[in-house]
C-alpha atoms as one frame of an Amber mdcrd trajectory, in Angstrom:
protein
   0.000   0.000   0.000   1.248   3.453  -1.165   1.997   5.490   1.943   0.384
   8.965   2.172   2.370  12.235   1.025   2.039  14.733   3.973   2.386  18.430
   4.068   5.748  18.479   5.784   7.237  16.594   2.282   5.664  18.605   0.065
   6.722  21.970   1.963  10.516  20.370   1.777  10.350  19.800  -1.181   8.997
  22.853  -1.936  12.078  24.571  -0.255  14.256  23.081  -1.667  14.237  23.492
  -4.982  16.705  24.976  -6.952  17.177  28.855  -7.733  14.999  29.526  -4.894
  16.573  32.753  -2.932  17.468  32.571   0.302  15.320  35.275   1.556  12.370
  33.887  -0.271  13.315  30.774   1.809  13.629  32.372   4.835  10.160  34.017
   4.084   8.608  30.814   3.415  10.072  28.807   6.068   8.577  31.892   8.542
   5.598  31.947   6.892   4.751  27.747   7.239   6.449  27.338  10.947   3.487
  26.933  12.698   1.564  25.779  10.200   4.025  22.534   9.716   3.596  22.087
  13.517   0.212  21.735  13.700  -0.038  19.651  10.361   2.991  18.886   9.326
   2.085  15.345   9.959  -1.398  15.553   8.097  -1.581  14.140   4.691  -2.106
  16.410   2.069  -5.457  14.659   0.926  -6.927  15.326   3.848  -6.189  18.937
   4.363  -9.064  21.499   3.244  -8.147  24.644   1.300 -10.515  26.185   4.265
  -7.546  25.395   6.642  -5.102  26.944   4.549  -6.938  30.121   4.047  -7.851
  30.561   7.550  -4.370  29.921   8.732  -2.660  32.565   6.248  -5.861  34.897
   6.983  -4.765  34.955  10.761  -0.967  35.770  10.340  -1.459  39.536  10.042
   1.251  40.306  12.531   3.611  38.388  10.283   2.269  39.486   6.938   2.759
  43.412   7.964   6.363  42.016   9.158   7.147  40.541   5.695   5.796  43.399
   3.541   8.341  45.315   5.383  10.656  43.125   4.753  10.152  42.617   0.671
  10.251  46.158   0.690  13.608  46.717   2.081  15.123  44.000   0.204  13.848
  44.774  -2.901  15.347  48.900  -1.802  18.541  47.353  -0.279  18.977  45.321
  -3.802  18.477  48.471  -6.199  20.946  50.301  -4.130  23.296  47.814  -4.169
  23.034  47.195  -7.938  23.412  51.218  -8.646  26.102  51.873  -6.593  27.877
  48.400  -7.952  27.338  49.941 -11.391  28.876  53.394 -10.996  31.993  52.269
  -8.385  32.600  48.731 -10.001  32.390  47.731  -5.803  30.364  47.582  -2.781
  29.771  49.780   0.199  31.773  48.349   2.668  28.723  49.515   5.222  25.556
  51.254   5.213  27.083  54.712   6.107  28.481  54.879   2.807  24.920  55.298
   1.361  24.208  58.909   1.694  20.370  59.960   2.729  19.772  61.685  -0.296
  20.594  58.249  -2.665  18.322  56.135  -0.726  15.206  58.937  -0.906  16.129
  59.369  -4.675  15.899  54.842  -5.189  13.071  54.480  -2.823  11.100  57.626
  -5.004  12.044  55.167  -8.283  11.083  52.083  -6.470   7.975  54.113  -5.168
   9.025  52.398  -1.273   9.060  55.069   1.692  12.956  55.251   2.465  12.789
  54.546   5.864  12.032  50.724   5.145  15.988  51.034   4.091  16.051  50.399
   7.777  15.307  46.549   7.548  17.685  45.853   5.301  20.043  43.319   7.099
  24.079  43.801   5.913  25.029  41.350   7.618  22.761  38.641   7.067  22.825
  35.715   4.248  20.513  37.607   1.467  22.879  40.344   1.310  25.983  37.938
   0.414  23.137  36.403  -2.605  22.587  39.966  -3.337  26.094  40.572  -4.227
  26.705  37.615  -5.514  23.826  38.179  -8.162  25.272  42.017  -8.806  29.042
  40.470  -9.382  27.526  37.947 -12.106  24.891  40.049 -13.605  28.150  42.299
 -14.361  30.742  39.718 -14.899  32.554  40.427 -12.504  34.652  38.065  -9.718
  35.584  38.343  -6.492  39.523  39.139  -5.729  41.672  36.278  -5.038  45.057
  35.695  -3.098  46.281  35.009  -6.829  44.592  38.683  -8.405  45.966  40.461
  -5.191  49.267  39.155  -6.294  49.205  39.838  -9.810  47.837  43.204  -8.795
  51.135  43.570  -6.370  53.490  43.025  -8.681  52.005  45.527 -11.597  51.665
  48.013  -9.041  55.648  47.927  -8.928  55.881  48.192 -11.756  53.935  51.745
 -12.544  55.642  52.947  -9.325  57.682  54.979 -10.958  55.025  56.159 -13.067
  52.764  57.361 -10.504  55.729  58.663  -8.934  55.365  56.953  -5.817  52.185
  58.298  -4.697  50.395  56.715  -2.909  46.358  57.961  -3.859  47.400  58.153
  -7.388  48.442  54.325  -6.950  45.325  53.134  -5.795  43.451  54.877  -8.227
  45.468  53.027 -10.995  44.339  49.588  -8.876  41.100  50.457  -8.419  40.814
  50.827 -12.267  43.519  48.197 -13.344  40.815  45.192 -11.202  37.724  47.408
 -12.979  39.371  46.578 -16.317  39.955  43.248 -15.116  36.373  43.100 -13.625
  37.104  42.293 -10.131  35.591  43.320  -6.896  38.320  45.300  -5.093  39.294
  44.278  -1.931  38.606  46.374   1.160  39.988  49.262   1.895  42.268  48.376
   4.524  43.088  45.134   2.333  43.917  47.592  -0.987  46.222  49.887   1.523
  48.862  46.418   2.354  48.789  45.763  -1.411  50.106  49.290  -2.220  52.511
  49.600   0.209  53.573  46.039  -0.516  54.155  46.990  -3.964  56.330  50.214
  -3.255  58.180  48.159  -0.673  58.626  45.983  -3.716  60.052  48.518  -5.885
  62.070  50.372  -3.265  63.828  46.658  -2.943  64.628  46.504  -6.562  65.541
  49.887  -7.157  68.171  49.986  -4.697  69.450  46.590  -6.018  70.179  48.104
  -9.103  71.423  51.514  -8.023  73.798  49.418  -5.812  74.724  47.002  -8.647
  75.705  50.204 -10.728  78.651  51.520  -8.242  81.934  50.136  -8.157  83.120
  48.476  -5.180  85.313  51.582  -4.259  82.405  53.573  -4.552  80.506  51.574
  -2.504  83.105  51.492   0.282  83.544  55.167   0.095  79.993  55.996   0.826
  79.956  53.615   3.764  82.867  54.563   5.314  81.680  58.630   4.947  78.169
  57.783   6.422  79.788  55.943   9.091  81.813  58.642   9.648  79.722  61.075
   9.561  77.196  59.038  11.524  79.367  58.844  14.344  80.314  63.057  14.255
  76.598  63.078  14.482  76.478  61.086  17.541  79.124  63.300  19.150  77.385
  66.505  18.058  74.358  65.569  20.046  75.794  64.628  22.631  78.677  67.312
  23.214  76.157  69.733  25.658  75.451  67.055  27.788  78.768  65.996  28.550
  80.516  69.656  28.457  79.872  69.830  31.872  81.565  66.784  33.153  84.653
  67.951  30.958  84.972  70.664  32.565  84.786  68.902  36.122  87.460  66.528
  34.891  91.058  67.935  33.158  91.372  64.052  32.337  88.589  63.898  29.712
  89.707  67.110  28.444  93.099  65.619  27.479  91.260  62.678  26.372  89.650
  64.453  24.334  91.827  66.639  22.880  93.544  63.451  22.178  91.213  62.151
  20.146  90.705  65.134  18.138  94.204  65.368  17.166  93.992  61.885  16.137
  90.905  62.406  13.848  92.014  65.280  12.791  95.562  63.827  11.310  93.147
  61.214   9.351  91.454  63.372   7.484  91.890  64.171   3.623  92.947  67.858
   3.946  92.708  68.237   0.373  88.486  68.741   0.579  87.142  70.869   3.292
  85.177  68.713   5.565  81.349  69.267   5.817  79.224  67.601   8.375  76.362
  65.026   6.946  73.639  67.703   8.180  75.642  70.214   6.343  76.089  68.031
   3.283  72.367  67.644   3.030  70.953  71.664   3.275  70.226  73.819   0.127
  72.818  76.690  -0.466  70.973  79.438   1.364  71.595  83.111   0.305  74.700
  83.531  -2.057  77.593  84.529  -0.767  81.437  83.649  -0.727  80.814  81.050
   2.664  77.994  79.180   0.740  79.721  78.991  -2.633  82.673  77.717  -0.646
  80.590  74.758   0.892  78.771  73.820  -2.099  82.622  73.347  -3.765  83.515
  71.616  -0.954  80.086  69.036  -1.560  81.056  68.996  -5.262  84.474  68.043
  -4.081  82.741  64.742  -2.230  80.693  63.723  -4.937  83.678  63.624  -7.065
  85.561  61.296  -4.936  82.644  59.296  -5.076  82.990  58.678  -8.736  79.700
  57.970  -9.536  78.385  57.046 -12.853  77.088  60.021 -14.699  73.595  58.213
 -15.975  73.180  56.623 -12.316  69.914  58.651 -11.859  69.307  59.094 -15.734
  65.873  57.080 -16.411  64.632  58.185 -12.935  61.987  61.226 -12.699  63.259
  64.253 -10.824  60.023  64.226  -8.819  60.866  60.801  -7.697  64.946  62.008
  -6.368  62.844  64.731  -5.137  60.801  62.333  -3.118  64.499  60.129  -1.744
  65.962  63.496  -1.408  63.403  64.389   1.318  63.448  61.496   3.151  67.454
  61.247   2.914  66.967  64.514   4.685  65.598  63.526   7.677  67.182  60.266
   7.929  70.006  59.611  10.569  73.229  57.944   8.860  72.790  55.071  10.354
  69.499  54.474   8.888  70.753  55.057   5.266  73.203  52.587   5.476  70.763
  49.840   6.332  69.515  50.466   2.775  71.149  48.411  -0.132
């Protein structure tokens, strides 16, 4: 004997079904809770339409609930979809909808804009929502793989974009458009960037460095050591004048030293400290035209290659040429 098909199997059934949306589930499955409970177990044969009707006819409390509910969906969608369709992304919350784009939707969508209110970000129909918008668009989400990829092209235009920072994520945010993919998240998109200058940075002072002779190379260490450690002694000098002066020991001792530093040094260039080596000329005068001789002098010895900065934009040096400012020698020297 065939066993009888009750309402409980139908209603899974029912649910179950392909292509049905997960809010219209959820709607459902709200809609039939108590229903199943009472005659879940009934067969279908045996249940009147008059049931039915008087059950659906009594849920007014959960039908004013749902319209609500429709409506802000259906708003929460269309909003979604626009602002997919102008910014090639999503909102990353609600507070980057302003006031005046949800009255203009809802106006469209002829929905009062406060039912905006119901919409749930953070539920599952919002993750079918986008995932609808991304396909409808061809677009995919960004993968470990993408955010690679992206990485290393974004070292590459460095230069370009003259290490700047903005301008660099407006060249991602339209290199993954072109690409059609979802951009990452803001704070996600910042490490890429920043991994991709650190990137270049790496590879640019690899082949600066790979461009100087080893007597270059040794030259500029040994000055920024040098000079690094006059530095040290310059800031300290106040705080220990004192003491000297308390003890004629360190005097000698120091005097001592002095001479000895003193009979080291190549007489033949005057000697500039590393914070004078790094200031502009100032106002022109014989003093100033002396020191920047005396920096022309050091360069020299240097003997670096005339095209060593050739193929590099003077707003980038600019951008090294700050920074070496208000670096300490011994930061510079951790570099390549």
């Amino acid at each position: 004997m065939k066993s009888a098909v009750t309402l409980a199997t139908v209603t899974t059934e029912f649910l179950e079904r392909p292509g049905l949306a997960p809010s219209t589930r959820e709607t459902y499955e709200l809609t039939l809770g108590l229903l199943l409970q009472k005659y879940g177990s009934w067969s279908i044969e045996i249940i009147s339409k008059q049931t039915l009707v008087e059950y659906l006819n009594n849920l007014s409390h959960l039908k004013y609930t749902t319209h609500h509910k429709h409506q802000a969906i259906l708003l929460g969608f269309a909003i979604l979809l626009k602002f997919f369709e102008i910014y090639a992304r999503f909102p990353e919350n609600n507070q980057e909808i302003s006031r005046s784009v949800v009255d203009y939707v809802a106006k469209l969508l002829d929905i009062s804009p406060q039912k905006y209110s119901y919409y749930d970000w953070q539920g599952r129909s919002i993750k079918y929502h986008r995932a609808q918008i991304r396909e409808f668009f061809g677009f995919q989400e960004t993968k470990v793989s993408d955010a690679k990829e992206l990485t290393n092209w974004l070292a590459e235009q460095a230069l370009i974009y003259e290490l700047k920072f903005e301008q660099l994520k407006l060249a991602a945010v339209a290199r993954l458009r072109n690409l059609k993919l979802e951009p990452p998240t803001d704070l996600r998109l910042e490490r890429i960037i920043r991994s991709a200058i650190r990137n270049f940075e790496s590879k640019f002072f690899r082949d600066i460095t790979s461009q100087l002779s080893n007597q270059s190379k040794k030259w500029i260490d040994d000055f920024l050591k040098e000079k690094a450690s006059d530095q040290e002694l310059d800031d300290t000098t106040q705080v220990n004048h004192d003491k000297q002066l308390n003890n004629p020991g360190d005097i000698q001792l120091s005097q001592h030293l002095d001479d000895t530093s003193n009979s080291e040094i190549n007489t033949d260039v005057t000697i500039l400290t590393w914070a004078e080596l790094k200031t502009d000329p100032g106002r022109i005068g014989v003093e100033s035209f002396q020191k920047e001789v005396a920096k022309l002098e050091i360069f020299e010895q240097l003997e670096l290659p005339t095209d060593l900065f050739k193929k590099i934009p003077t707003k980038v040096l600019q951008v090294y040429k700050s920074r070496v400012v208000v670096e300490h020698p011994r930061d510079l020297r951790r570099h390549p």
